[in-house]
C-alpha positions in Angstrom: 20.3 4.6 19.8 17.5 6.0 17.2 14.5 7.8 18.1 11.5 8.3 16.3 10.1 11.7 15.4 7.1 12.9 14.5 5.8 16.0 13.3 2.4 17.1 15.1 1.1 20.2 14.1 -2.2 21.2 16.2 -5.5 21.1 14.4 -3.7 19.6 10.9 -4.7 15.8 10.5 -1.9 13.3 9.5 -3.6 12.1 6.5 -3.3 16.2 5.6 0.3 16.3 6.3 0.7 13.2 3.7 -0.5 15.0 1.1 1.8 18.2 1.5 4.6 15.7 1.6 3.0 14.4 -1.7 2.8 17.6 -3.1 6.2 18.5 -1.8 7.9 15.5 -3.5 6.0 16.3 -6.8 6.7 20.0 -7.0 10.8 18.6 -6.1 10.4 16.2 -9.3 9.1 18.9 -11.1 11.6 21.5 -10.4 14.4 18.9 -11.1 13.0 18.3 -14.8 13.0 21.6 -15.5 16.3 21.8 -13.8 17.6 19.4 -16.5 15.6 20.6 -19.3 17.3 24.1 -19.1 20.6 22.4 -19.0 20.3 20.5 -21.9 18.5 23.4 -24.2 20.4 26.3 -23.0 18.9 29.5 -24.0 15.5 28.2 -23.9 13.2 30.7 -23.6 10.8 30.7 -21.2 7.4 30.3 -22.8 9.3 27.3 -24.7 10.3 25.7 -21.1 6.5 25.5 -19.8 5.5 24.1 -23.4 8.2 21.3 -23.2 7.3 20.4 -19.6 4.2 19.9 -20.3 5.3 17.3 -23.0 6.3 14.0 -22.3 10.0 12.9 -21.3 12.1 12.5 -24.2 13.6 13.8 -27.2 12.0 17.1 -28.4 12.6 17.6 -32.3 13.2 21.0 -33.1 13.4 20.6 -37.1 13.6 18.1 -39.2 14.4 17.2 -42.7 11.6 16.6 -45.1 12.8 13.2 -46.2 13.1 11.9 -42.7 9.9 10.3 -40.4 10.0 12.8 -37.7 8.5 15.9 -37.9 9.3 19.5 -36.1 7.4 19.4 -32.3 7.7 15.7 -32.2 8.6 14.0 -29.1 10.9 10.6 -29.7 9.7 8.4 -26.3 11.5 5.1 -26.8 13.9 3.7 -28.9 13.4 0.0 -29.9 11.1 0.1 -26.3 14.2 1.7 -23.9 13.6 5.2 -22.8 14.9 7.9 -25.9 17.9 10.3 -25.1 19.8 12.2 -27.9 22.7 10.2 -27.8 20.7 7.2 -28.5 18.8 8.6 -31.1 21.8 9.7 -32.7 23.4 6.0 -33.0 20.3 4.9 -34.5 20.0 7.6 -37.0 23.9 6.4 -37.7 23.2 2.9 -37.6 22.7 0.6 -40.2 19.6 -1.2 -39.2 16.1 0.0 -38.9 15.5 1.0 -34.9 11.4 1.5 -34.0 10.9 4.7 -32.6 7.5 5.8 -30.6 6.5 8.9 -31.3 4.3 11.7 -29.8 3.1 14.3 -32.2 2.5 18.1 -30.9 -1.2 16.9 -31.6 -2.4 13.5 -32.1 -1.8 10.0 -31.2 1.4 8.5 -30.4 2.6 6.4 -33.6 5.4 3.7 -34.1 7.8 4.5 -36.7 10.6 2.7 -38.4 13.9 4.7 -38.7 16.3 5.9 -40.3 
């Protein structure tokens, strides 16, 4: 047999006890990217950690060749429109046709690019 719960805490209104959960699960999210981001980029300092969480999800370029599309501080969104991770970034750069990468710049617009 289940029974219901509820939490009633005098004097706090249920619409206010919503939004802590709200907050709660964002501030969970949250800590789980960064969770992730440090295990990915070990050694990431932290000023470097608060700059790439404020950034969108993706791949972060650290440095790039001169002769290539991407630029250091870029931020690879999508591959060919599927969510970007360095693994699939890296079989495109290895591929042998051209893959359409979004792009968001340290500063700017986002822009579409054609790649390798």
């Amino acid at each position: 047999m289940l029974i219901g719960v509820s939490l009633v805490i005098p004097g706090v209104k249920e619409e206010e006890i919503r939004s802590v959960d709200a907050f709660v699960e964002m501030l969970d999210g949250e800590v789980r990217r960064l969770a992730q981001l440090r295990m990915a980029n070990p050694g990431l300092r932290e000023d470097e950690a608060a700059r790439l969480m404020r950034r969108p999800p993706g791949v972060f370029i650290r440095a790039a060749e001169i002769t290539t599309r991407l630029h250091a501080g870029d931020v690879v969104t999508a591959i060919d429109g599927s969510p970007a991770s360095p693994e699939s970034l890296d079989r495109a750069r290895q591929g042998t046709r051209d893959v359409r990468l979004e792009v968001e710049p340290a500063a700017g617009a986002v822009r579409r690019v054609r790649w390798p």
